[in-house]
C-alpha positions as CSV (number, residue, x, y, z in Angstrom):
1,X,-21.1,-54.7,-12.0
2,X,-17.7,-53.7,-10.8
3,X,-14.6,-53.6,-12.7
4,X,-11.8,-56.7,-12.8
5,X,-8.0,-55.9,-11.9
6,X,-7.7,-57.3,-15.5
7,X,-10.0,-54.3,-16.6
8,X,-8.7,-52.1,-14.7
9,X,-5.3,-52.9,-15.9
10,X,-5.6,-52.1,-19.0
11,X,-6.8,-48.6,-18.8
12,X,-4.7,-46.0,-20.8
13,X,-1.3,-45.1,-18.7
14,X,-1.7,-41.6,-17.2
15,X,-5.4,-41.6,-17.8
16,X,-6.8,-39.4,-14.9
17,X,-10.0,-40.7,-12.6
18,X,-12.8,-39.0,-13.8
19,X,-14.4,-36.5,-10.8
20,X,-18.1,-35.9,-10.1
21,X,-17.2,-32.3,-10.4
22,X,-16.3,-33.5,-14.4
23,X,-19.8,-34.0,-14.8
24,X,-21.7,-31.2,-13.1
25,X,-23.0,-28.4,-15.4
26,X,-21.7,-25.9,-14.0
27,X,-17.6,-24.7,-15.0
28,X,-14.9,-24.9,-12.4
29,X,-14.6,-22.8,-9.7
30,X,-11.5,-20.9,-9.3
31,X,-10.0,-21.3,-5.7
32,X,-9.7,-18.1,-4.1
33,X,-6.6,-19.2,-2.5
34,X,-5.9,-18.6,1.3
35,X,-8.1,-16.5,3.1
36,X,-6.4,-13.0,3.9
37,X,-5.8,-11.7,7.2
38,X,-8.8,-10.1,9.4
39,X,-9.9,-6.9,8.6
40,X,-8.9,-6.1,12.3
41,X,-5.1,-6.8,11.4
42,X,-5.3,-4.7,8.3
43,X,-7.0,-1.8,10.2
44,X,-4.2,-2.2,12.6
45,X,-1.5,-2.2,10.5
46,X,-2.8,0.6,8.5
47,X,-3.2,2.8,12.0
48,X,0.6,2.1,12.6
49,X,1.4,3.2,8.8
50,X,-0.5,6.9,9.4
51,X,1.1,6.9,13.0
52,X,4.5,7.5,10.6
53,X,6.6,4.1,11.4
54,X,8.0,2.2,8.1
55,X,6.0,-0.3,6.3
56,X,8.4,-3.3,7.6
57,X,7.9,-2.1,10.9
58,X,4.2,-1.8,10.7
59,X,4.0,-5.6,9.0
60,X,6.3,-6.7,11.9
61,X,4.3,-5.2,14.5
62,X,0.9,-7.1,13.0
63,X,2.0,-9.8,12.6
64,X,2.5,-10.1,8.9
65,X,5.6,-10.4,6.9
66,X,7.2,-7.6,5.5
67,X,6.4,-8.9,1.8
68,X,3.2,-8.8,2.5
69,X,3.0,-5.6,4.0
70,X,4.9,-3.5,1.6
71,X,2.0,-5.4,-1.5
72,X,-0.7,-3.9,1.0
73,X,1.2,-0.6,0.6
74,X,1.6,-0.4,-3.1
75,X,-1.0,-2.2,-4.3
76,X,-3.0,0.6,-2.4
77,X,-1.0,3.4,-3.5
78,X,-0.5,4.3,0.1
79,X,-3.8,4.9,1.0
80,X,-6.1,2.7,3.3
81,X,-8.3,0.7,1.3
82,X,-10.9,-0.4,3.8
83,X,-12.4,1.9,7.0
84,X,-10.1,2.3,10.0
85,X,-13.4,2.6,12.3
86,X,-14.2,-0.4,14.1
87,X,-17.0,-1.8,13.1
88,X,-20.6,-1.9,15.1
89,X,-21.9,-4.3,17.1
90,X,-25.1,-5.1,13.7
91,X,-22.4,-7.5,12.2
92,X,-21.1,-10.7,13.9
93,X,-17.7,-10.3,15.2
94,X,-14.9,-12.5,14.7
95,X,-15.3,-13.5,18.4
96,X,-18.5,-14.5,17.9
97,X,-18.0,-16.4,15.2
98,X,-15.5,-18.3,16.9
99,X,-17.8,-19.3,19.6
100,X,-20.4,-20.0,16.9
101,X,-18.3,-22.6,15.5
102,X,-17.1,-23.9,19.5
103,X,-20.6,-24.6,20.1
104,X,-21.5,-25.7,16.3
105,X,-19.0,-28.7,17.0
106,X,-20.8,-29.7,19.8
107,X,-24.0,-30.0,18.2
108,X,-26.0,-27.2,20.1
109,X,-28.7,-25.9,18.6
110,X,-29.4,-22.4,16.7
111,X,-31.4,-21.1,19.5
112,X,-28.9,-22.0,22.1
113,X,-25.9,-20.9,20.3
114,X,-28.4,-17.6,20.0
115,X,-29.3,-17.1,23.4
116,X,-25.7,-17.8,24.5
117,X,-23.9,-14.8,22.1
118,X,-26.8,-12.4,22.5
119,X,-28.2,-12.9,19.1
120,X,-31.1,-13.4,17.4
121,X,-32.1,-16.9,15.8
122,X,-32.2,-15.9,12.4
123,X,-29.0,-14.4,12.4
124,X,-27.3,-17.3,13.7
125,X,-29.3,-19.1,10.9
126,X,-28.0,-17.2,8.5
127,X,-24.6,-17.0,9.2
128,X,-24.7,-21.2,9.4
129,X,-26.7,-21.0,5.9
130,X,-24.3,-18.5,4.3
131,X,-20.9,-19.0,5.4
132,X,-20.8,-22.2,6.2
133,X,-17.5,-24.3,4.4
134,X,-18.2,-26.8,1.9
135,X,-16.1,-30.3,3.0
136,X,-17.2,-33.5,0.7
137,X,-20.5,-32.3,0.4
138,X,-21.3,-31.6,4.2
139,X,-21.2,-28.1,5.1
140,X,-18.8,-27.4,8.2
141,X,-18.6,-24.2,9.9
142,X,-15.1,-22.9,10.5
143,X,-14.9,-19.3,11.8
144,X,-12.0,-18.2,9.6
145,X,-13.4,-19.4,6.2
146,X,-17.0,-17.7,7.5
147,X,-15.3,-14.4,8.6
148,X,-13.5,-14.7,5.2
149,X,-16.4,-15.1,3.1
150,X,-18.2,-12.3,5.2
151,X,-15.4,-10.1,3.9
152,X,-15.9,-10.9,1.0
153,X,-19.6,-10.8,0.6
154,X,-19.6,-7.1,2.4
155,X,-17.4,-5.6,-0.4
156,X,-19.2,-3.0,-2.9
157,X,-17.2,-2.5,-6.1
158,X,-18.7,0.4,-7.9
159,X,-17.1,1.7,-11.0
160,X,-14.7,5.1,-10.8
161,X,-16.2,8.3,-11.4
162,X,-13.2,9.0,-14.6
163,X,-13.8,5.8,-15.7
164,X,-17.7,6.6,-16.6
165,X,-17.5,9.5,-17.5
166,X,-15.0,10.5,-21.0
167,X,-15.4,13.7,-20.9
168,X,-14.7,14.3,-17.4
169,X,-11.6,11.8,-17.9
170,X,-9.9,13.9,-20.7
171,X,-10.7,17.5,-18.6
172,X,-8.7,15.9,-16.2
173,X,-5.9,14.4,-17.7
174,X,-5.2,17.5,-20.3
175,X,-4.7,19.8,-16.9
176,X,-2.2,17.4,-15.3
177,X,-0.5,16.6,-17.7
178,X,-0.4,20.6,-18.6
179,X,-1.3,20.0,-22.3
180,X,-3.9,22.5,-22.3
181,X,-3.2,25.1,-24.9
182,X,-4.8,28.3,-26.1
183,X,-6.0,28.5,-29.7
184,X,-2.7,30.2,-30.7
185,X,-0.7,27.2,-29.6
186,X,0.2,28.6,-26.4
187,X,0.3,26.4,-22.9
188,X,-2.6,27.3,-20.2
189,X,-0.6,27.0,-16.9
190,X,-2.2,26.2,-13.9
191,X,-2.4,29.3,-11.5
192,X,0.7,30.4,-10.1
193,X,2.4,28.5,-7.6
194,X,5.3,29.3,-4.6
195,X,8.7,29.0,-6.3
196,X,10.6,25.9,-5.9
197,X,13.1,26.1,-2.9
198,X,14.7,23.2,-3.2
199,X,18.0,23.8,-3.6
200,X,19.5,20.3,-2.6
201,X,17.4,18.9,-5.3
202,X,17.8,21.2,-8.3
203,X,17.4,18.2,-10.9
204,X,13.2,18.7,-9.8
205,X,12.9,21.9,-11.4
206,X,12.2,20.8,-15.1
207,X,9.4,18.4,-14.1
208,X,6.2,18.5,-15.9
209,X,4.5,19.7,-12.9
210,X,6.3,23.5,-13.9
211,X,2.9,23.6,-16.6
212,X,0.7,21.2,-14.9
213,X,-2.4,21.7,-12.4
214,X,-2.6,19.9,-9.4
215,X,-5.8,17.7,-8.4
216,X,-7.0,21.1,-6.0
217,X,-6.5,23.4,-9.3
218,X,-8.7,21.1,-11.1
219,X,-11.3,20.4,-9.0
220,X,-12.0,24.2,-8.3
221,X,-12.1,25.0,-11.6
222,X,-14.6,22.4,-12.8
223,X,-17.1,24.5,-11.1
224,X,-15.9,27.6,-13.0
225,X,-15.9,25.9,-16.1
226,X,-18.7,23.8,-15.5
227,X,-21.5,25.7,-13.3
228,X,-24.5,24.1,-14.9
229,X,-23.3,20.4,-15.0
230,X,-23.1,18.5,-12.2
231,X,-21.5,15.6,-13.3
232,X,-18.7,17.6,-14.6
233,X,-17.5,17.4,-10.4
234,X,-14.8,15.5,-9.1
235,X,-13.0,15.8,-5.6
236,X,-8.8,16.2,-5.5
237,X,-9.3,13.3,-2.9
238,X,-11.2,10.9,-6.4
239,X,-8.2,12.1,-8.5
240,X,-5.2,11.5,-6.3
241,X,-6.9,8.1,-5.9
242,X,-7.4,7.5,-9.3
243,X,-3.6,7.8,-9.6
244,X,-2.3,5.8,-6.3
245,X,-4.4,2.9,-6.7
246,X,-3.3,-0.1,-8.7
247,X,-6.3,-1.2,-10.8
248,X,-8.5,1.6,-11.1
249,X,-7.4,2.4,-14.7
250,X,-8.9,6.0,-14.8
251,X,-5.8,7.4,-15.1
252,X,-2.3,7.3,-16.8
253,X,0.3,5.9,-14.5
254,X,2.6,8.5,-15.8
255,X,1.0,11.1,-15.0
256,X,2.3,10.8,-11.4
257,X,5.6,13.0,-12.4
258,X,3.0,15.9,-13.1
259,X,2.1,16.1,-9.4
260,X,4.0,18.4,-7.3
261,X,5.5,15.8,-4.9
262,X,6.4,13.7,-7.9
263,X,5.6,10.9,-5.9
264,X,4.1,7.7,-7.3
265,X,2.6,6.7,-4.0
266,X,0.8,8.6,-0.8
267,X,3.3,9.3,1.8
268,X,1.4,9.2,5.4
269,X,1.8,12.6,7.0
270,X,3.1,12.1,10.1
271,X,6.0,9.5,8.2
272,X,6.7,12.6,5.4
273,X,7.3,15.0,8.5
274,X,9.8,12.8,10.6
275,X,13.6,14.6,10.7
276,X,15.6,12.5,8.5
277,X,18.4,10.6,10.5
278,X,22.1,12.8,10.4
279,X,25.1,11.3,9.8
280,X,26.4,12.3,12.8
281,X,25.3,11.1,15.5
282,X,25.9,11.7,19.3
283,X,28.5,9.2,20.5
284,X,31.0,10.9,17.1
285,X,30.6,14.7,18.2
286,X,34.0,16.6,18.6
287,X,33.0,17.5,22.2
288,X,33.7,13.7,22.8
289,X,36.8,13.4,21.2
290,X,40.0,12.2,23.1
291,X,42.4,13.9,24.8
292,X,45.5,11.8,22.5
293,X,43.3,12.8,19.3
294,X,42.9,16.3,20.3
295,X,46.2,16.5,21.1
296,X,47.2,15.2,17.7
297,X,50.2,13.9,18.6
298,X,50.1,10.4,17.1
299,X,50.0,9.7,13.2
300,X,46.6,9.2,12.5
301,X,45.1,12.3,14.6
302,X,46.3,14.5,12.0
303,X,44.1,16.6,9.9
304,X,46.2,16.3,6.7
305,X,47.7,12.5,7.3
306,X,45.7,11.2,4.6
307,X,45.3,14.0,2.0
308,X,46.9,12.9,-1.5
309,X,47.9,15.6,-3.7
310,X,48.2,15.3,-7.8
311,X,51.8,16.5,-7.8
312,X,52.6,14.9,-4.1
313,X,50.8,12.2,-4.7
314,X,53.4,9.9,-2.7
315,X,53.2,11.7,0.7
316,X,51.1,13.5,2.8
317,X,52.1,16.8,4.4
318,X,51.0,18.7,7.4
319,X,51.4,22.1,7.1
320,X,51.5,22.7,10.3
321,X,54.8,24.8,11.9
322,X,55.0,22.3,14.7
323,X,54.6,19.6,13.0
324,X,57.1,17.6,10.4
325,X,56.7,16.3,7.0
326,X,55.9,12.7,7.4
327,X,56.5,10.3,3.9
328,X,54.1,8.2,2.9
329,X,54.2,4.9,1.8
């Protein structure tokens, strides 16, 4: 028996409509939000960012914007997260999954839609089964929400070796962080390393990489250490990972100063070896200059115009034989 305006009227104000989905057993799903870009655009932009361009020139050139290109880049510590090789032809493409859903729309069958891609039956059937969007109740095959969930589907979280493994976890964190100490109290430093050279930036001697061992150091010496025991074996590649990467929680953020770079991210190589920009450029060299300012006949040209002196501070002098005191305003 249906409902009466009258009853319906007098329902409680701001009561909501109750769903089916309020009644199923199961919780709520969570919405996964928008699907992220194609695994073809992130390869791509991550090809650009070893090539050495910037990050906001990378996301530009992808087709991304330049938010969400420098999250990629420091959510992943600088490193590429997913395989820069394309793909083989055993998985469906999203090309093909495009024309999957083209000829889906027009009601073809599974054996046609197989025989017109080059695929087998099943597969088709599976990818139809699988990926297929949920829309009241009907499923509807769209090829961005099935290339999406195929992303998503293909991932294999596994757990980090220095997260399993304590003992492993505190071997490597006592030799970056240089805490190692003899039983007399005395620091263990990591083997001897060039002297620092950098003379514009003094303020880097006094980090804690001075007593610490860098990822290499550490790996080698597990072996040393460690002959017998294999699980006592990491790679510098696992450790420097371990530190870039947001989430892995192996490692202390901090201990980032302790590497030599002191940097809290991966620089690409090709972007850490580009000549910085001078200040000078090539339309300000003194080749260029004037004839009236090489002449220096006119205020302005002169090197000492605009020098202010403590005890002169209300002119400016040339000292220059040829040239006359000039009073400042």
């Amino acid at each position: 028996m249906g409902y009466s305006n009258k009853q319906m009227s007098q329902a409680p104000v701001g009561a909501r409509r109750q769903w089916a989905a309020d009644r199923a057993l199961r919780p709520p799903m969570r919405s996964p939000g928008r699907p992220e870009p194609s695994r073809a655009v992130q390869r791509d932009f991550w090809r650009r960012i070893a090539s050495g361009v910037t990050t906001v020139e990378a996301a530009e050139a992808v087709g991304v914007s330049w938010p969400v290109g420098c999250r990629w880049f420091r959510h992943a510590g600088g490193m590429p997260p997913i395989s820069l090789d394309e793909p083989t032809g055993r998985y469906l493409s999203f090309a093909e999954r495009e024309e999957i859903a083209l000829l889906r729309a027009q009601d073809v069958g599974v054996r046609e839609i197989a025989r017109r891609i080059g695929r087998d039956p099943g597969t088709i059937s599976r990818e139809l089964r699988r990926n297929a969007a949920t829309r009241g109740g009907k499923p509807v095959y769209r090829a961005l929400v099935a290339q999406w969930k195929a992303q998503q589907a293909a991932k294999r979280p596994k757990t980090a070796k220095l997260v399993g493994n304590d003992g492993l976890r505190k071997y490597v964190q006592e030799r970056l962080s240089g805490s190692v100490r003899r039983p007399d109290g005395t620091i263990v430093r990591g083997p001897e390393t060039p002297a620092w050279k950098g003379l514009n930036k003094p303020h880097r001697q006094d980090r804690p990489w001075a007593t610490a061992w860098s990822p290499e150091q550490i790996s080698h010496r597990l072996r040393i250490d460690f002959p017998d025991d294999e699980s006592m074996r990491i790679s510098h590649e696992a450790i420097y990972q371990s530190l870039f990467i947001e989430g892995r929680g192996a490692l202390k953020r901090e201990l980032v100063a302790c590497l030599r770079t002191g940097r809290a991210l991966r620089v690409p190589r090709a972007r850490s070896q580009n000549k910085p920009q001078g200040h000078v450029t090539e339309d300000v060299v003194l080749s260029e200059r004037p004839a009236e300012a090489a002449d220096r006949a006119v205020p302005g040209h002169w090197e000492g115009d605009l020098v202010r002196h403590e005890a002169l501070c209300n002119r400016a002098e040339v000292k220059d034989l040829r040239r006359c005191a000039v009073a400042a305003a």
